[in-house]
C-alpha positions in Angstrom: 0.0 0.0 0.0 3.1 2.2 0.9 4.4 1.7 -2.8 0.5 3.1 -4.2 1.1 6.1 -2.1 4.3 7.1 -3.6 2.8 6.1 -6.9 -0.1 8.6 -6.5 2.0 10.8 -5.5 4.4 11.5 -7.9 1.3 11.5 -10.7 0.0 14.8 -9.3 4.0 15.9 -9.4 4.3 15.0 -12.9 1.4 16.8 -14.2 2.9 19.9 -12.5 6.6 19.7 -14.0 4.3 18.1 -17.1 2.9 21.4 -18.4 6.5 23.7 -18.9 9.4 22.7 -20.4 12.4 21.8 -17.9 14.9 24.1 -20.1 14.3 27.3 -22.7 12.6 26.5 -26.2 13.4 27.5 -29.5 11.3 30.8 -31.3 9.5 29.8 -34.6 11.8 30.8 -36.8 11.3 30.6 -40.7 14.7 29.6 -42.8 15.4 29.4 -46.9 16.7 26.4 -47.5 17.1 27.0 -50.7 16.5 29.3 -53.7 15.7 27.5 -57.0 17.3 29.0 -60.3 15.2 26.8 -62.7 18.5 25.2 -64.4 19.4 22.7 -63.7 17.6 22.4 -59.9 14.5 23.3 -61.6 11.5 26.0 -60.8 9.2 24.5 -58.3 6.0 25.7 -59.4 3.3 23.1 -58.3 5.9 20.7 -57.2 5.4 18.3 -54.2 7.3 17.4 -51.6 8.3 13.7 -49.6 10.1 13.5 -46.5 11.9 10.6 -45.0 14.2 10.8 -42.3 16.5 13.5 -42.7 16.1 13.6 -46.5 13.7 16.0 -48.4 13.0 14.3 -52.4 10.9 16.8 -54.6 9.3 17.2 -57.5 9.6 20.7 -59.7 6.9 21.0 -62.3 9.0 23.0 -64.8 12.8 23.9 -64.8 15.8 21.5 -64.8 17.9 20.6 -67.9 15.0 20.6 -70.5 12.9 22.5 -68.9 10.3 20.1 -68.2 11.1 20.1 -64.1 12.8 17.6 -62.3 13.0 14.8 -59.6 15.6 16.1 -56.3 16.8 15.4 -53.1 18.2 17.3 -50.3 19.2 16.9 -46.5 16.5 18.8 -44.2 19.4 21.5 -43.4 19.0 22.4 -46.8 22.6 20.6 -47.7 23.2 18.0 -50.6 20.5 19.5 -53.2 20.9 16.3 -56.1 19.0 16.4 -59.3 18.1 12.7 -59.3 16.3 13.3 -63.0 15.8 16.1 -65.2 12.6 15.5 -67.7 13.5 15.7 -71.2 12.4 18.0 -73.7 9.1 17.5 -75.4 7.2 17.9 -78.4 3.7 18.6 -78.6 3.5 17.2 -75.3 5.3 14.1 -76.5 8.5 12.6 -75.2 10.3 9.4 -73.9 10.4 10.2 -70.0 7.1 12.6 -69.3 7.0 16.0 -68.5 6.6 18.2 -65.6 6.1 16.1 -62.6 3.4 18.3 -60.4 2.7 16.0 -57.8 4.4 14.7 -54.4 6.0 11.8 -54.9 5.8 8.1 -52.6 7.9 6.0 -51.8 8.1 2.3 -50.8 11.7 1.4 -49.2 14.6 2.5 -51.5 12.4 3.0 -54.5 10.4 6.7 -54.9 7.0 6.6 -57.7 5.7 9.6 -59.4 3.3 11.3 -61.9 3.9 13.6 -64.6 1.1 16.0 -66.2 1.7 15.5 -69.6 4.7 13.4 -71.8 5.3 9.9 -72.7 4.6 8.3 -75.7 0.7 9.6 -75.8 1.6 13.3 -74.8 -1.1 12.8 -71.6 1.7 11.8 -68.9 3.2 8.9 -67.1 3.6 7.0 -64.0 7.3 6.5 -63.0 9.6 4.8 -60.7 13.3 5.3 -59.6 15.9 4.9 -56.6 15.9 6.8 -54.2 20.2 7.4 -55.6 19.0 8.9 -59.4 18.7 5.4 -60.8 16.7 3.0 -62.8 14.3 5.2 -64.0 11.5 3.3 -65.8 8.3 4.7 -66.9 5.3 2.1 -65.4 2.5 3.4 -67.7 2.3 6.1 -70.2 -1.5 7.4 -70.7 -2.8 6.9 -74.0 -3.5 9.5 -76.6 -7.2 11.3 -76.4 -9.5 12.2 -78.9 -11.7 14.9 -78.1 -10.5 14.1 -74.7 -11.8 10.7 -74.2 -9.5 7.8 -73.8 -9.7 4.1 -72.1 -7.0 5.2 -68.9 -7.4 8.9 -68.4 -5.5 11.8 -68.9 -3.0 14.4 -67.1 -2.4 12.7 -63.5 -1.6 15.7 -61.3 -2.5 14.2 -58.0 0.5 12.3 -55.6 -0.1 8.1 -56.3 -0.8 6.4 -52.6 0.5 3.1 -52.0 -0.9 -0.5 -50.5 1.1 -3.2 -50.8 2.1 -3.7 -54.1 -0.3 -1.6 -55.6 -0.7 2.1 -56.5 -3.5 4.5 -56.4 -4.0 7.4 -58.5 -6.2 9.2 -60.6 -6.1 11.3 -63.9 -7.6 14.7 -64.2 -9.2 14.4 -67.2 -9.9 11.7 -70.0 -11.2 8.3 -69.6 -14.4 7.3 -71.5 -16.3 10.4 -70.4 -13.8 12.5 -70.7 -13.8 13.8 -67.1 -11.1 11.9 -65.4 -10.6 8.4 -63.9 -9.3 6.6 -60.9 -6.5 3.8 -61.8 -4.7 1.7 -60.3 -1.7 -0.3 -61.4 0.9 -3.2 -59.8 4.5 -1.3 -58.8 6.2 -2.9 -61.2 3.9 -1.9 -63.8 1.6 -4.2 -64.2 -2.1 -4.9 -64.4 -2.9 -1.7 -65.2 -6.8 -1.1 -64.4 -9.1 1.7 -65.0 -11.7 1.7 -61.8 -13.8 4.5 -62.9 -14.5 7.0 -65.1 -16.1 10.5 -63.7 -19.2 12.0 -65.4 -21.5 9.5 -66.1 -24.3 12.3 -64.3 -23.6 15.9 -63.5 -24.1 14.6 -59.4 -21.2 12.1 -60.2 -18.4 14.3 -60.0 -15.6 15.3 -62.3 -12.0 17.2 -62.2 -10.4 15.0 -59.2 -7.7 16.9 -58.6 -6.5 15.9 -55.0 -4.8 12.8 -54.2 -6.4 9.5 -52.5 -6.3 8.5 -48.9 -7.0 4.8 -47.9 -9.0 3.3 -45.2 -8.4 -0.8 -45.3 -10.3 -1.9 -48.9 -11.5 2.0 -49.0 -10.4 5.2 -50.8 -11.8 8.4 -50.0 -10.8 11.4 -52.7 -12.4 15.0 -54.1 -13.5 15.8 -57.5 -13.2 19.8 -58.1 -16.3 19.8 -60.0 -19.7 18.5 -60.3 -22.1 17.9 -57.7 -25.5 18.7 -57.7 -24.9 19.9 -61.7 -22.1 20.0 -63.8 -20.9 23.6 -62.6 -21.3 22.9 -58.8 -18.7 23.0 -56.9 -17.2 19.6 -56.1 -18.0 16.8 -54.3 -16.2 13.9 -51.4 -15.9 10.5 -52.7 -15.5 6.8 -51.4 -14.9 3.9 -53.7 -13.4 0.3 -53.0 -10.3 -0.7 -54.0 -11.2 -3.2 -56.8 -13.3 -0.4 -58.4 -16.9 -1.0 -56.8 -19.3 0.6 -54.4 -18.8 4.0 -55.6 -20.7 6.9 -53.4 -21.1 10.5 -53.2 -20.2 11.2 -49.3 -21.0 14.8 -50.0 -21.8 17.8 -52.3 -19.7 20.9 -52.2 -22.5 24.2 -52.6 -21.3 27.4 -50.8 -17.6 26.0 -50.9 -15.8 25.1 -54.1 -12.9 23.0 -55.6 -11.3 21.3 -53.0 -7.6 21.0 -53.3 -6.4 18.5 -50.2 -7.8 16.0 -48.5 -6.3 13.8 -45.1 -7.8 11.2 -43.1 -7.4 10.9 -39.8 -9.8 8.2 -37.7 -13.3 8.8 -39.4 -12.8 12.2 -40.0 -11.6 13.1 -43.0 -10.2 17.2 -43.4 -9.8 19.0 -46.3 -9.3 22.4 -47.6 -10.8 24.0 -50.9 -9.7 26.7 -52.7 -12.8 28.9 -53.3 -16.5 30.1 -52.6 -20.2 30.8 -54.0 -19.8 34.5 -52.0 -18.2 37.4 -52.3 -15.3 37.7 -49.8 -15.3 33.8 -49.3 -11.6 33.1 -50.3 -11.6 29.2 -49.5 -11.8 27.0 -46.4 -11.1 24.1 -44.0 -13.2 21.6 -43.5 -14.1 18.2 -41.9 -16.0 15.4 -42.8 -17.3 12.7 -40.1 -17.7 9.6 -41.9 -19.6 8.0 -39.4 -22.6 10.2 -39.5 -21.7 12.6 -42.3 -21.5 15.9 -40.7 -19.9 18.1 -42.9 -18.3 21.5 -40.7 -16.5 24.5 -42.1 -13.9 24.6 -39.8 -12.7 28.2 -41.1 -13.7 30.4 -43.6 -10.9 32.8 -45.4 -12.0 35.9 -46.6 -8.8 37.3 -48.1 -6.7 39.3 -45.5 -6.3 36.0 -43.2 -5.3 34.3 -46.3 -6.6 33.3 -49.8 -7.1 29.4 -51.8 -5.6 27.4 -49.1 -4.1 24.6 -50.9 -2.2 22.1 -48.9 -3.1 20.8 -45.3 -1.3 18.1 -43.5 -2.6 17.5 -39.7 -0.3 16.8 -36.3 -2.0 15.6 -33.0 -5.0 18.1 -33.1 -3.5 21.2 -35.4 -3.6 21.7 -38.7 -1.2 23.3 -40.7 -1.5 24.7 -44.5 -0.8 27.3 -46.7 -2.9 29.8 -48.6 -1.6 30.6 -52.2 -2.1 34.4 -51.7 -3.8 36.6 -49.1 -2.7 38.7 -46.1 -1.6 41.9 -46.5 1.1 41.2 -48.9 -0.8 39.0 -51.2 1.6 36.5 -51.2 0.5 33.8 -49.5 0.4 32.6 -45.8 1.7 29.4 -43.5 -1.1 28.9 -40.8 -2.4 26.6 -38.2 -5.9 26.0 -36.8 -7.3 23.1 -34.5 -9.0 20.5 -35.4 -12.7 21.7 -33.8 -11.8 25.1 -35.7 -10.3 27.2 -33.3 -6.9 29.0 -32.9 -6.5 30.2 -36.5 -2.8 31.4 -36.4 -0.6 33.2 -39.2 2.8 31.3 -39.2 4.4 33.1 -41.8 3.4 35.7 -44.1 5.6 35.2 -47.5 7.1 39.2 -48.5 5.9 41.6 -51.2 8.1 40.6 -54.4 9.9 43.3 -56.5 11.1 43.9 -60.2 10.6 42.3 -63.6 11.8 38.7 -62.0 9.3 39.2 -59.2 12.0 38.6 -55.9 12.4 38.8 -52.7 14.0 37.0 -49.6 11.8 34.2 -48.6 9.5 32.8 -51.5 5.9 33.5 -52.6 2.4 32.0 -53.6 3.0 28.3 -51.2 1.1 25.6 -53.4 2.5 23.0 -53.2 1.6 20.7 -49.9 3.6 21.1 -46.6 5.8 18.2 -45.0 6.2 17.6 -41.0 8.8 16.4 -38.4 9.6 17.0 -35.0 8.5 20.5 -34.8 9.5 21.8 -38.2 7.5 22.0 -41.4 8.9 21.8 -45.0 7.3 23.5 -48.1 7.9 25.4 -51.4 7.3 28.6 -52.5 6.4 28.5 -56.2 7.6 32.4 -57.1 9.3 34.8 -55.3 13.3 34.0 -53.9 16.5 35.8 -54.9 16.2 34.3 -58.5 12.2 34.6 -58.7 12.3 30.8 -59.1 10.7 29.7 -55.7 11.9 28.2 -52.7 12.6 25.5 -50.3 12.0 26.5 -46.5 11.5 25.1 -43.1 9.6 27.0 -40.3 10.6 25.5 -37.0 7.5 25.8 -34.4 7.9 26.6 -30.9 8.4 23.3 -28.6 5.3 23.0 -26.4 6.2 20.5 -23.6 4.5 17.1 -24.2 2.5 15.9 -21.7 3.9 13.3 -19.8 1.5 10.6 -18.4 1.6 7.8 -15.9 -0.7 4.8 -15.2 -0.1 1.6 -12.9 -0.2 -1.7 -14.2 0.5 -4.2 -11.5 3.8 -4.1 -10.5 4.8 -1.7 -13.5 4.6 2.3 -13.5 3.7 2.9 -17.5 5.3 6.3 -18.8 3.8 7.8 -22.1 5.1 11.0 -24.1 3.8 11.7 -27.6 7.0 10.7 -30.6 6.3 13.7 -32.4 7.9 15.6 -29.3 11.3 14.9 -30.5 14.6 15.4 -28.8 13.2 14.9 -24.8 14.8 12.5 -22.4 13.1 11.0 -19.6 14.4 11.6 -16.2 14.3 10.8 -12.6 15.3 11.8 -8.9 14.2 10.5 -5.7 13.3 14.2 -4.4 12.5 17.4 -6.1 14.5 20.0 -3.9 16.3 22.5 -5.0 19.4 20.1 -5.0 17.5 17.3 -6.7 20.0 15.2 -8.9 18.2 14.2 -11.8 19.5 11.0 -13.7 18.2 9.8 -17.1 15.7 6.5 -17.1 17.7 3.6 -17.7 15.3 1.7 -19.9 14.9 3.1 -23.3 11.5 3.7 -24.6 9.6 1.8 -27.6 7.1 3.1 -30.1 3.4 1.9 -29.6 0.6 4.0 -31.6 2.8 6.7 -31.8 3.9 7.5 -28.3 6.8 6.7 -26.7 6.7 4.2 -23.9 8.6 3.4 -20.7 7.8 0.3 -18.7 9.9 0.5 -15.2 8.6 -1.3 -12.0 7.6 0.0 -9.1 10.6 -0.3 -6.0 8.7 0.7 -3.4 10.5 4.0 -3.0 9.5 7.5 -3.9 9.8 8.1 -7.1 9.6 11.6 -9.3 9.8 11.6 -13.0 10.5 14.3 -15.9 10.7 15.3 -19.6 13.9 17.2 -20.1 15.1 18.3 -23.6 18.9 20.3 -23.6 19.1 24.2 -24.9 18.8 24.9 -28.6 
């Protein structure tokens, strides 16, 4: 019973020392990673970005050697910048390799797959493949020629593929059999190519999907820009199986229009869309509750907080996106907002460009989607930079202390801290005087569901317990 006591104890203790960091935080501070020049690291505009580990690889829809935009890579400190593959020139759209890439790519151990918007053999784009080091570059599919824009596969794939198993998901702006895009799938080595659906069979069916997929087991959820309750509404939420069946409209877009992004997290899903029906409604961000369909506008911009979000990635309960233009400069914003709507926050406004090669110091006009680690973000700038050829940056957040919790389990005291708090040790001392000698925990902690988890047994004695993390 002794042992309880201590353990109760040192739980109220913990949520004390819980709630402030045991040393000083870094300030947000925004950094230029790098400024593009268009040759030969290319001009990111509509580019994507994928980050694993320590290493940044991106897309740049034009620029490069040919013009046509590239494949990169570069460290997160904004060393190493390697041009893994520069499009080649084309020819009324036509080439051997595709042309500009405009879509994040994915990647499945040491092998990274992308899109390109046009190219390839029909002049209506590719899916590719290639190591993460620049080689073996193979194009999977190339999508067929269209006549009067109707084809059997689809047409310009500008959305980032998704991958399950040895499969990948994707669809094509336009073509198909309607003419109005198509969702494909197709084996990673390039086979068994398979057409699962072609948009516009009624105006309430949806056409334009613009924004990549997300998966739930056997389920993808995705947007169309257009259609809805008529051909010129304003876009609509999707699900359809995996082997091409059960498609169902989840929800009609009517005051908000063409969305642009779209994450799943749980049974929500969130989203962001670029415009409105009404005057002063610039975009918004949204949720959808797929277990009773409740569609809420989380946040509506009406220009000076920020204009056609684009991209939206979500940690823990934020948000974070970016707004092509808006704010006072009109180039664009970084923002946050919580997941029930509340807390909108301007991260970083982008600067008010100058001359004939529109510049300036830190980028402009954000498209593409954001990347997350730790407490940084990652994104491009599509304008704007010293050359007027975009940007690479990072915005480092300010560290909130993670909460540290506790919970018994028989003769076990269970410690829990959320991974994406990076860089925090656990610690302990027997007393929390003044002269209290803290020593780190002994048993290192392993990853369940995304939190970090220490498993020590209870002694009998006293025990106090903290998250410390050393000065920037």
């Amino acid at each position: 019973m002794k042992a309880l006591k201590s353990l109760h104890r040192f739980a109220f203790i913990l949520a004390v020392l819980s709630a402030t960091p045991t040393l000083p935080v870094a300030a947000q501070t925004f950094t230029v990673l790098h400024t593009f020049t268009n040759s030969p690291d290319g001009d990111p505009r509509n580019g994507g970005l994928l980050l694993s580990g320590n290493v940044i690889y991106g897309t740049s829809g034009a620029g490069g050697a040919y013009g046509d935009g590239t494949v990169f890579r570069i460290n997160s400190d904004g060393t190493g910048l390697t041009n893994l593959h520069s499009f080649t020139a084309q020819t009324n759209l036509i080439n051997s390799d595709g042309a500009f890439p405009v879509a994040a790519l994915a990647l499945s151990g040491n092998v990274l797959y992308g899109t390109t918007v046009y190219g390839g053999t029909g002049g209506n784009g590719t899916v590719f493949r290639l190591n993460t080091d620049g080689t073996g570059f193979t194009n999977l599919h190339y999508f067929t020629t269209t006549v009067s824009n109707t084809n059997s596969d689809g047409s310009q794939p500008g959305s980032a593929l998704i991958i399950s198993g040895n499969t990948l998901f994707g669809t094509a702006s336009e073509g198909g059999s309607l003419g109005k895009g198509t969702i494909f799938a197709l084996n990673t080595d390039g086979t068994g190519f398979t057409n699962l659906y072609n948009f516009g069979t009624t105006p309430s069916d949806g056409y334009l999907p613009q924004s990549s997929l997300v998966i739930s087991s056997n389920v993808l959820y995705g947007t169309a820009a257009k259609g809805g309750s008529s051909y010129t509404s304003g876009g609509i939420i999707f699900s359809i199986n995996t082997n091409g069946t059960g498609y169902k409209i989840l929800y009609n877009f009517v005051t908000i229009e063409f969305p642009t992004s779209l994450i799943l997290s749980g049974s929500t899903l969130y989203g962001s869309a670029e415009g409105g029906q009404f005057v002063g409604q610039d975009g918004s961000v949204y949720s959808f509750n797929l277990t009773n369909s409740v569609f809420t506008s989380l946040h509506d911009f009406t220009g000076p907080d920020g204009d056609q979000p684009y991209s939206l990635i979500l940690a823990g309960n934020t948000l974070y996106g970016t707004t092509v233009t808006g704010y006072n400069t009109n180039r664009g914003i970084i923002f946050s907002i919580n997941t029930d709507g509340t807390g909108l926050k301007t991260l970083h406004a982008f600067s008010t460009t100058s001359g004939t090669k529109s510049t300036n110091s830190d980028g402009a006009f954000p498209s593409p989607q954001l990347v997350y680690l730790g407490n940084t973000l990652y994104g491009m700038a599509t304008q704007g930079g010293l050359y007027g050829d975009g940007t690479l940056f990072s915005l480092s957040l300010p560290i909130v202390a993670p909460q540290l919790t506790i919970t018994s389990t028989g003769a076990n005291v269970v410690l829990t801290w959320p991974t994406n708090a990076t860089g925090f040790t656990l610690e302990f001392a027997s007393n929390i005087v003044s002269q209290s000698v803290w020593s780190t925990n002994a048993i290192a902690p392993v990853i369940i569901n995304q939190q970090n988890v220490v498993t020590n047994s209870i002694s009998g004695k006293q025990m106090f317990y903290r998250l410390s993390q050393p000065p920037p």
